[in-house]
C-alpha positions as CSV (number, residue, x, y, z in Angstrom):
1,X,106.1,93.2,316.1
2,X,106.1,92.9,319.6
3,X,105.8,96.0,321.8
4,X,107.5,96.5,325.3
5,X,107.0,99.4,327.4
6,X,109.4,99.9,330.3
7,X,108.8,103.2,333.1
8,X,110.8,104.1,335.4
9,X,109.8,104.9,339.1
10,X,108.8,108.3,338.7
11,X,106.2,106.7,336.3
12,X,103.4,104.7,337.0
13,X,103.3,101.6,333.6
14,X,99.5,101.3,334.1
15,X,97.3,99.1,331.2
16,X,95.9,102.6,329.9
17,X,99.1,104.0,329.5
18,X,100.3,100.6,328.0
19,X,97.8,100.9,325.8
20,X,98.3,104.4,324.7
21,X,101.6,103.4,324.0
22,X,100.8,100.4,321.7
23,X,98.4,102.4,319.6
24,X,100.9,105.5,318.7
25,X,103.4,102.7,318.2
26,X,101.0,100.5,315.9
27,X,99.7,103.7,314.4
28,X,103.2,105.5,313.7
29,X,105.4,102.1,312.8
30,X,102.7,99.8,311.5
31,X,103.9,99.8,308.0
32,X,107.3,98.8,309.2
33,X,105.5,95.7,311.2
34,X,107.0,92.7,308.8
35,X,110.5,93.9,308.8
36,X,110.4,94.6,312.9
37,X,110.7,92.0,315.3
38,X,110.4,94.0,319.0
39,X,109.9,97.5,319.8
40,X,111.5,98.7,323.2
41,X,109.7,102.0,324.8
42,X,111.5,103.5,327.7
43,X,109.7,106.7,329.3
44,X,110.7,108.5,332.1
45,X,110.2,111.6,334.0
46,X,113.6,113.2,334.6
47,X,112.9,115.9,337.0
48,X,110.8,113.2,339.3
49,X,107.4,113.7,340.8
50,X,105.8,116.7,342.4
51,X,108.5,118.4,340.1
52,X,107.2,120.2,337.2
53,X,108.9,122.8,334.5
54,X,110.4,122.4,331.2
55,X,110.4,118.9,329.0
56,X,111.2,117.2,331.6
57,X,109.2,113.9,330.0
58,X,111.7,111.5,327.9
59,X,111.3,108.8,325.5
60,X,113.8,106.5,324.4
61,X,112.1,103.8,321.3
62,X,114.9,101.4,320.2
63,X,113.8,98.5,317.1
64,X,115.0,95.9,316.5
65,X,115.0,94.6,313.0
66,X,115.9,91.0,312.3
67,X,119.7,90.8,311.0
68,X,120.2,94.6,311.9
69,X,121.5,96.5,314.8
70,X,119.6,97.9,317.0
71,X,118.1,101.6,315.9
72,X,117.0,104.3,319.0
73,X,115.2,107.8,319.1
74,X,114.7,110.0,322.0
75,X,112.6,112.7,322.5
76,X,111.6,115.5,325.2
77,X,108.5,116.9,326.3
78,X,106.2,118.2,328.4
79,X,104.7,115.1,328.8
80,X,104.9,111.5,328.4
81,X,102.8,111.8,324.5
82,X,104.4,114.4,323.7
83,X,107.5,112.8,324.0
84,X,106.6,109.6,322.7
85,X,105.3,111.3,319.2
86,X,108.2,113.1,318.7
87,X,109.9,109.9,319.2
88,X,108.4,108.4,317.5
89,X,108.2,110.6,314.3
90,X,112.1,110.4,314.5
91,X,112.2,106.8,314.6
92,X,109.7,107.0,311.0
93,X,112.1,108.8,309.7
94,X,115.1,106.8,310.5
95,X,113.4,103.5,309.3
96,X,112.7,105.4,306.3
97,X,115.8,106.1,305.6
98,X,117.3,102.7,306.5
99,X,114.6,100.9,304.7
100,X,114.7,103.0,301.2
101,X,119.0,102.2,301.5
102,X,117.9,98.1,301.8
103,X,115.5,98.6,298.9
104,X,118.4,100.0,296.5
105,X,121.1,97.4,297.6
């Protein structure tokens, strides 16, 4: 499962926040790791710096699954990990769901 994490300009893509990313990715999708091939993470601060209010954070996770289209979630928040686990949690649920339908076919 290979992990990419994309920012926009508003957002600095350091190697902590890189690796904050990987480990709520790893710890949240791990299970899913054989049947994933590459995990997309765009986040992005909609509002812009020095500008605060709201959940103005966003995260986008798309997966891609070998043989199978693409599958996104997006969440809001107040920040950047906040947005990412609610993200996230969404995208569990989906890959539950797709998952249990491959299981009974």
């Amino acid at each position: 499962m290979r992990i990419q994490v994309n920012t926009d300009s508003q957002t600095p893509g350091t190697a902590d926040l890189e690796r904050s990313v990987e480990f709520v990715i790893v710890e949240k999708l791990g299970r899913f790791a054989e049947r994933i091939t590459r995990v997309e993470v765009h986040l992005t601060d909609e509002n812009g710096t020095g500008k605060s209010g709201g959940n103005d954070k966003r995260c986008m996770i798309e997966v891609r699954m070998a043989g199978k289209e693409p599958v996104t979630a997006t969440d809001r928040g107040a920040t950047h990990d906040v947005a990412l686990r609610g993200a996230t949690a969404k995208m569990q649920s989906q890959l539950d769901t797709i998952i249990g339908k491959l299981g009974r076919g």
